[in-house]
Backbone bond lengths (Angstrom), bond angles and torsions (degrees), N, CA, C in turn:
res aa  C-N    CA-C-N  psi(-1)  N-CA   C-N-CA  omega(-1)  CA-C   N-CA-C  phi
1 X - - - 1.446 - - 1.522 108.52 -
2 X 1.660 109.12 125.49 1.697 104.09 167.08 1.337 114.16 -73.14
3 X 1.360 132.91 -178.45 1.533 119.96 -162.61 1.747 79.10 -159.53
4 X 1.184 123.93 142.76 1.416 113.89 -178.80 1.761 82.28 -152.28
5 X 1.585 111.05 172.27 1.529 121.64 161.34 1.317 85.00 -137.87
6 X 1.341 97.79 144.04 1.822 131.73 -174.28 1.278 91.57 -151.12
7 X 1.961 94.52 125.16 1.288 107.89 143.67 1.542 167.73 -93.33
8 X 1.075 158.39 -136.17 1.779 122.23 175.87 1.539 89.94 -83.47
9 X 1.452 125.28 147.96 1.395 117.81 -176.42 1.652 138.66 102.77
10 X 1.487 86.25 -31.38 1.823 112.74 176.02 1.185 93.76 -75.67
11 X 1.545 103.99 -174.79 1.585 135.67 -178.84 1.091 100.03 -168.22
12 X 1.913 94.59 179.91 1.277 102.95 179.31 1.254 101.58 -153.51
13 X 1.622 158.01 123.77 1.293 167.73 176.77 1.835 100.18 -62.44
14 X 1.422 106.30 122.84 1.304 99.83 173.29 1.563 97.39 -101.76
15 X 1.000 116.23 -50.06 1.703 119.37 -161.04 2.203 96.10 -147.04
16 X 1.057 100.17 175.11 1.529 95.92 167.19 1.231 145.91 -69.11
17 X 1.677 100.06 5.99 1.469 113.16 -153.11 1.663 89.05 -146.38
18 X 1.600 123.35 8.93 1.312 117.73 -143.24 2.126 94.16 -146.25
19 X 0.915 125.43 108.56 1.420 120.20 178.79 2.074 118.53 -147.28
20 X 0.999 93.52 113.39 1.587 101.08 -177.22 1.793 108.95 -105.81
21 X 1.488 90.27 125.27 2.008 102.31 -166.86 2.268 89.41 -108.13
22 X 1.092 90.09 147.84 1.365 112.72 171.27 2.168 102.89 -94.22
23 X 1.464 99.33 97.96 1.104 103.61 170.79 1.574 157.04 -54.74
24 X 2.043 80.49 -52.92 1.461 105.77 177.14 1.684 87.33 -169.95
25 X 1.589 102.52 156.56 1.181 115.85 175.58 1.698 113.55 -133.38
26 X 1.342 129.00 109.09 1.625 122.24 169.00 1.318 111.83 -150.12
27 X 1.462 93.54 114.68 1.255 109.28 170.70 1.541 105.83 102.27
28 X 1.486 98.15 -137.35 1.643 102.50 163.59 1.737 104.25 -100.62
29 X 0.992 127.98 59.31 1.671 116.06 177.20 1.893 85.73 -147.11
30 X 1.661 102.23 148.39 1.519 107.58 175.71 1.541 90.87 -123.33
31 X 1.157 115.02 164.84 1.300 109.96 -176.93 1.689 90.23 -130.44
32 X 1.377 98.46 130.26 1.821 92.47 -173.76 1.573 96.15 -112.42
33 X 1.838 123.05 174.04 0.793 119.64 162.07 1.976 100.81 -130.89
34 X 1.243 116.10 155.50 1.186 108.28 -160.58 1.876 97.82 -127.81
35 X 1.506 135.21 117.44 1.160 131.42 -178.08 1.444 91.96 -114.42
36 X 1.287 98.26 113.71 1.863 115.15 155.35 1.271 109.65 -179.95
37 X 0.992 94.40 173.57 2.099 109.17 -156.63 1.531 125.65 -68.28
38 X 1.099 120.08 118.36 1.538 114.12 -175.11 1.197 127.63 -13.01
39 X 1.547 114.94 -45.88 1.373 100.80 -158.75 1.930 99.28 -92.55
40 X 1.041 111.61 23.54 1.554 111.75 -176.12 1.665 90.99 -109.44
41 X 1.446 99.22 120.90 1.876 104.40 179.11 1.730 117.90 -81.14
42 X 1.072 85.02 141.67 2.012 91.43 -170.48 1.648 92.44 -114.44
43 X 1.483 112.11 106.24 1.264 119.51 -179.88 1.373 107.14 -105.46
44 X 1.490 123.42 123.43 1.266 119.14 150.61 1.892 130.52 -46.89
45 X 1.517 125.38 132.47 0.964 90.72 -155.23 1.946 100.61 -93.27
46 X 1.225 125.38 25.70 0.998 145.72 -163.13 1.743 98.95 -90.46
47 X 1.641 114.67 -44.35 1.385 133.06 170.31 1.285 118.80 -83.48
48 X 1.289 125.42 -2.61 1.109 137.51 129.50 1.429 151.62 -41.55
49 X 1.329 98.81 -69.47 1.611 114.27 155.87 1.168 115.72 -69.61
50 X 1.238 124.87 -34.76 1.841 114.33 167.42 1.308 108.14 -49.69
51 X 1.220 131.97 -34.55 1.687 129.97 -139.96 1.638 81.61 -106.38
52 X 1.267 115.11 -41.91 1.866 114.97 169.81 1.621 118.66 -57.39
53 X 1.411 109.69 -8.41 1.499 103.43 -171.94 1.682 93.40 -116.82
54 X 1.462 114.47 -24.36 1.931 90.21 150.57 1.070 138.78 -50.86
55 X 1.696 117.94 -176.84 1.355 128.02 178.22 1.745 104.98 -62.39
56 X 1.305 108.73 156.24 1.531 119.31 -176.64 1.336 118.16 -66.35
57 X 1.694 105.34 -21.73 1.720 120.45 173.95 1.515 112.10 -48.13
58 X 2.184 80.70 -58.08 1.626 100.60 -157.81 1.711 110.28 -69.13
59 X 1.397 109.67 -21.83 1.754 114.85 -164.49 1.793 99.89 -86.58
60 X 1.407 114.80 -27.58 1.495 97.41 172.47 1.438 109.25 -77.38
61 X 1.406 116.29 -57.20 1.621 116.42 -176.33 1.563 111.26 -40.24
62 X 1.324 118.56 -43.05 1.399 116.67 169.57 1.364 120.50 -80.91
63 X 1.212 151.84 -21.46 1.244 152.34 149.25 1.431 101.72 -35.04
64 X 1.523 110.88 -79.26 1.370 111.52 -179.90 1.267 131.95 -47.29
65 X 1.183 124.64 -22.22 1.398 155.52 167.51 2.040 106.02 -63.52
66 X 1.279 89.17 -45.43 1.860 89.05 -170.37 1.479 93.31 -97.61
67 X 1.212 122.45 -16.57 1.370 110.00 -157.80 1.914 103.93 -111.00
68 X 1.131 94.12 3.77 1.939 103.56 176.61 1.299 124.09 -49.64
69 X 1.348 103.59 -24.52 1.866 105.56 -158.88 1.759 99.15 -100.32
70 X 1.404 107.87 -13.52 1.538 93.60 -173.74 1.711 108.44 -82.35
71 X 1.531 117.58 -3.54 1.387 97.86 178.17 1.870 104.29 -98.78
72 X 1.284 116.90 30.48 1.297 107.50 -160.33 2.078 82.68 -137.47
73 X 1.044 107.77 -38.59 2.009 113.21 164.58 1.990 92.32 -60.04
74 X 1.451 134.63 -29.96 1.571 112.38 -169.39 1.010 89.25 -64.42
């Protein structure tokens, strides 16, 4: 894991097509903003682990489901 500190205003370059800005900061909550292209999915990873603590049916059909657009963004 990289570990960075950003302040309200910063960013950070993920890829060329991929950039996350530090919005606002209060308290314990960051507020991010995320610039990249529609068809690249921005999953919370909170909706994630829910879909990991379903049935094995429901977590592939939905994986594949959330995870469709990144072979069509290569």
């Amino acid at each position: 894991m990289y570990i960075l500190k950003r302040k309200t205003g910063e960013g950070i370059k993920i890829s060329k097509d991929i950039t996350v800005y530090v919005l606002g900061i209060s308290g314990n909550e960051v507020k991010l903003g995320i610039d990249a292209p529609k068809e690249i999915p921005i999953i919370r990873l909170e909706i994630l682990e829910a879909t990991a603590n379903a049935s094995s049916a429901f977590r592939e059909e939905k994986l594949k489901e959330i995870l469709k657009g990144e072979d069509q963004g290569a």
